[in-house]
C-alpha positions as CSV (number, residue, x, y, z in Angstrom):
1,X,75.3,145.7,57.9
2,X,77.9,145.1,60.9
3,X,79.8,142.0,60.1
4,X,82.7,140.7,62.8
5,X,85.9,141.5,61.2
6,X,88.0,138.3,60.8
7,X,90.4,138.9,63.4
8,X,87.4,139.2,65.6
9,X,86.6,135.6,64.8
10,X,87.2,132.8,67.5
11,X,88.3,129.4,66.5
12,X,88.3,126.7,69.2
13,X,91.1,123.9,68.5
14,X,91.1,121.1,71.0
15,X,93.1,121.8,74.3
16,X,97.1,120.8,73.6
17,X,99.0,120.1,70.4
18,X,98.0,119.1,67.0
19,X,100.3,116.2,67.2
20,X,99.0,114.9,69.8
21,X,96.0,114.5,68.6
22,X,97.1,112.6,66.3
23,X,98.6,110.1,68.1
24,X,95.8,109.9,70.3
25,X,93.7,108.8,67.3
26,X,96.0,106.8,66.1
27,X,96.1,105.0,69.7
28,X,92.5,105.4,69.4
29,X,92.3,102.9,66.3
30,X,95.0,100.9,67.2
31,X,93.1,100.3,70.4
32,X,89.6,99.7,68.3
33,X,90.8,97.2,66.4
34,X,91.5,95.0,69.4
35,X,88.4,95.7,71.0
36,X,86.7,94.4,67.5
37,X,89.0,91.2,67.2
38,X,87.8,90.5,70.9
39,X,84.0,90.8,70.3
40,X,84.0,89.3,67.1
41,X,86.1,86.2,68.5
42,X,83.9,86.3,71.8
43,X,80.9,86.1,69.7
44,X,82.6,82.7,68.2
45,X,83.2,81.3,71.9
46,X,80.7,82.8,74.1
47,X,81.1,79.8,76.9
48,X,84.9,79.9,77.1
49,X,84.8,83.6,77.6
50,X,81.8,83.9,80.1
51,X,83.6,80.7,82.3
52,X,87.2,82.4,82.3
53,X,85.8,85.8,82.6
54,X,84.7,84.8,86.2
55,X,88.2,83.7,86.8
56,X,89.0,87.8,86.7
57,X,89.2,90.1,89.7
58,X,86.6,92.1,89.2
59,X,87.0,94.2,92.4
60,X,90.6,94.7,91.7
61,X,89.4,95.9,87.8
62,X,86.8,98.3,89.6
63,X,89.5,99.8,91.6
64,X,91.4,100.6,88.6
65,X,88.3,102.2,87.4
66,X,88.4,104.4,90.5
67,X,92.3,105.2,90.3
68,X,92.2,106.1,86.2
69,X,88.6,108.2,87.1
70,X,90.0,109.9,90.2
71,X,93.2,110.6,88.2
72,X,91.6,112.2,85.3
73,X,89.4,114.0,88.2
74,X,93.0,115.4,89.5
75,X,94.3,116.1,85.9
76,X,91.4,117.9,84.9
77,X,91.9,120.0,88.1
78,X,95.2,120.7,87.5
79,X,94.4,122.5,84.3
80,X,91.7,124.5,85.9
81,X,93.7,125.3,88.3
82,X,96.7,126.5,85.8
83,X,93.6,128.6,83.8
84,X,93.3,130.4,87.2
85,X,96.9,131.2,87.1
86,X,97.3,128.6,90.7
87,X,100.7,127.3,89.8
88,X,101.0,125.7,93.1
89,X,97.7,124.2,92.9
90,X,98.4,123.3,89.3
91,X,101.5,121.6,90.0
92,X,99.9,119.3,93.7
93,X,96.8,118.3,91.0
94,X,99.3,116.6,88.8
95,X,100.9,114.9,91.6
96,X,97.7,113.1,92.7
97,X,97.0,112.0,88.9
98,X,100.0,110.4,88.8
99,X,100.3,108.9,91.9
100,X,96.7,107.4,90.8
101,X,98.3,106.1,88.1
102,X,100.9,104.4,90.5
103,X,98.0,103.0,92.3
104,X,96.4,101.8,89.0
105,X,99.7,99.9,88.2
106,X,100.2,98.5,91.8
107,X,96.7,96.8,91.5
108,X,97.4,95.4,88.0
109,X,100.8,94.0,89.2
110,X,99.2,92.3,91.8
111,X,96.2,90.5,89.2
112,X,99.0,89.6,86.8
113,X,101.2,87.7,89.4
114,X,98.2,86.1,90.7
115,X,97.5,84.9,87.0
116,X,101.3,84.0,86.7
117,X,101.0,82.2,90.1
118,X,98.2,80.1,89.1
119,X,100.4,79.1,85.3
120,X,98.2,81.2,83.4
121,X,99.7,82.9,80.0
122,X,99.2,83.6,76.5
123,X,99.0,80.2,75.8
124,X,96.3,79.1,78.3
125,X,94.0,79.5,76.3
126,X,91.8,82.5,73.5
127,X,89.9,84.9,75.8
128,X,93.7,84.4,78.6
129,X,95.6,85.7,75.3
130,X,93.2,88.4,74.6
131,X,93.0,89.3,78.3
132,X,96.9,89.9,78.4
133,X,97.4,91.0,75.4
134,X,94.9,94.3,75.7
135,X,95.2,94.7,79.5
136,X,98.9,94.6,79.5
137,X,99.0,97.3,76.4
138,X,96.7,99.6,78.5
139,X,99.3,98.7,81.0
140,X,102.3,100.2,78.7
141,X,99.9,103.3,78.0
142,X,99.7,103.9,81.8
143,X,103.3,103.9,82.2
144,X,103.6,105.9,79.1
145,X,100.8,108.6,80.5
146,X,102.2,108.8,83.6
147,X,106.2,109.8,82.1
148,X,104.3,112.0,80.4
149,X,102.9,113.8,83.5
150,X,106.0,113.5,85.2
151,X,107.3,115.8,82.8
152,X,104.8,118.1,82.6
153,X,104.8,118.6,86.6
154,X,107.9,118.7,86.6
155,X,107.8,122.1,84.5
156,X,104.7,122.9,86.5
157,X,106.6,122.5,90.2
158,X,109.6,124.6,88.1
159,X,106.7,127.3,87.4
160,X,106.5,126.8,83.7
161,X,103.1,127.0,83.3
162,X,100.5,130.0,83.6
163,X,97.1,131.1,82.5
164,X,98.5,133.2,79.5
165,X,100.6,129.3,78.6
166,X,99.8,126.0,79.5
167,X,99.8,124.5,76.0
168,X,102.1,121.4,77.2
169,X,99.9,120.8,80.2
170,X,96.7,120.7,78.4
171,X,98.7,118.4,75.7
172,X,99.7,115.9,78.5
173,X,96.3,116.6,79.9
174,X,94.9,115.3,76.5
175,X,96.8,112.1,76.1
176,X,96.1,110.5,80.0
177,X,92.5,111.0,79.7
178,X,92.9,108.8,76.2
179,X,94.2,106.5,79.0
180,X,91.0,106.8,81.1
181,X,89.0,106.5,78.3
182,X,90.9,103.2,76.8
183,X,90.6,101.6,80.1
184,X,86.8,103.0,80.3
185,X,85.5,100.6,77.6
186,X,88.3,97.9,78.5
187,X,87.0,97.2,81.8
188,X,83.3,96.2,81.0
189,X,84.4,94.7,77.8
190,X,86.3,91.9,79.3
191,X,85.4,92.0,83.2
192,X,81.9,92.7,83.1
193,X,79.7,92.1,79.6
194,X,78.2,88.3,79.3
């Protein structure tokens, strides 16, 4: 009988570091224990949070959809690009994630100062508090995403990267699609769902 010998064996890991991963579930959690607290405390005032839910942009929330999707789209390239061994290509497809991510944060900006504008807070009232509170720490995961990819491009402009090792940019890869996918279940959750 022909057996594989072990070193013949394949094991597939997720893309990037272990640790990582690790934070990225631990985000993960963090992130679905205040989506539960919101449904659970929407489900106890339905008619607050369906009035002040029209109150939200939802144009400006789909455009963020658009920015976090099309940057992921441009991340995702960026690693296929790096498995080709295209440095160059690599390196461009990072820039165009992160300056989605710019775009994503320009757009929030703009719906928190007309909130601000308008004397709307934490205090204003259950679903306002919960609106801030899990928008602006998506917010804060953007920003933290998009250091991230700085970093990373900047190694991959630098030609740090190659198809033989692009461990870190697979790693930073990993944690800004967490970011896509937070924001993903965010938007319908509190734009859209009645």
């Amino acid at each position: 009988m022909n057996s594989p010998a072990i070193a013949d064996i394949k094991v597939h890991h997720p893309p990037g570091d272990l640790a990582i991963w690790v934070f990225i579930l631990a985000e993960l959690l963090a992130f679905g224990v205040f989506f539960t607290t919101y449904v659970v405390t929407r489900m106890h005032n339905v008619a607050l949070f369906d009035e002040m839910q029209l109150t939200l942009d939802r144009n400006a929330g789909a455009l963020n959809t658009v920015f976090l999707i099309a940057g992921s789209w441009c991340v995702a390239r960026s690693v296929a690009a790096i498995k080709l061994d295209h440095r160059a290509a690599s390196a461009r497809w990072l820039l165009w994630g992160i300056l989605a991510g710019g775009g994503f944060l320009v757009v929030k900006l703009f719906e928190y100062s007309a909130k601000f504008e308008a004397g709307i807070n934490l205090a204003t009232n259950t679903f306002y508090m919960f609106y801030l509170s899990l928008t602006f720490f998506h917010f804060m995961h953007v920003i933290l995403g998009m250091v991230i990819l700085l970093a990373v491009w900047l190694k991959a402009h630098r030609g740090g990267y190659s198809a033989a090792d692009h461990h870190g940019l697979e790693t930073g890869a990993s944690y800004w699609h967490m970011v896509d996918l937070v924001w993903i279940i965010l938007f319908p959750l509190v734009y859209v769902m009645r």
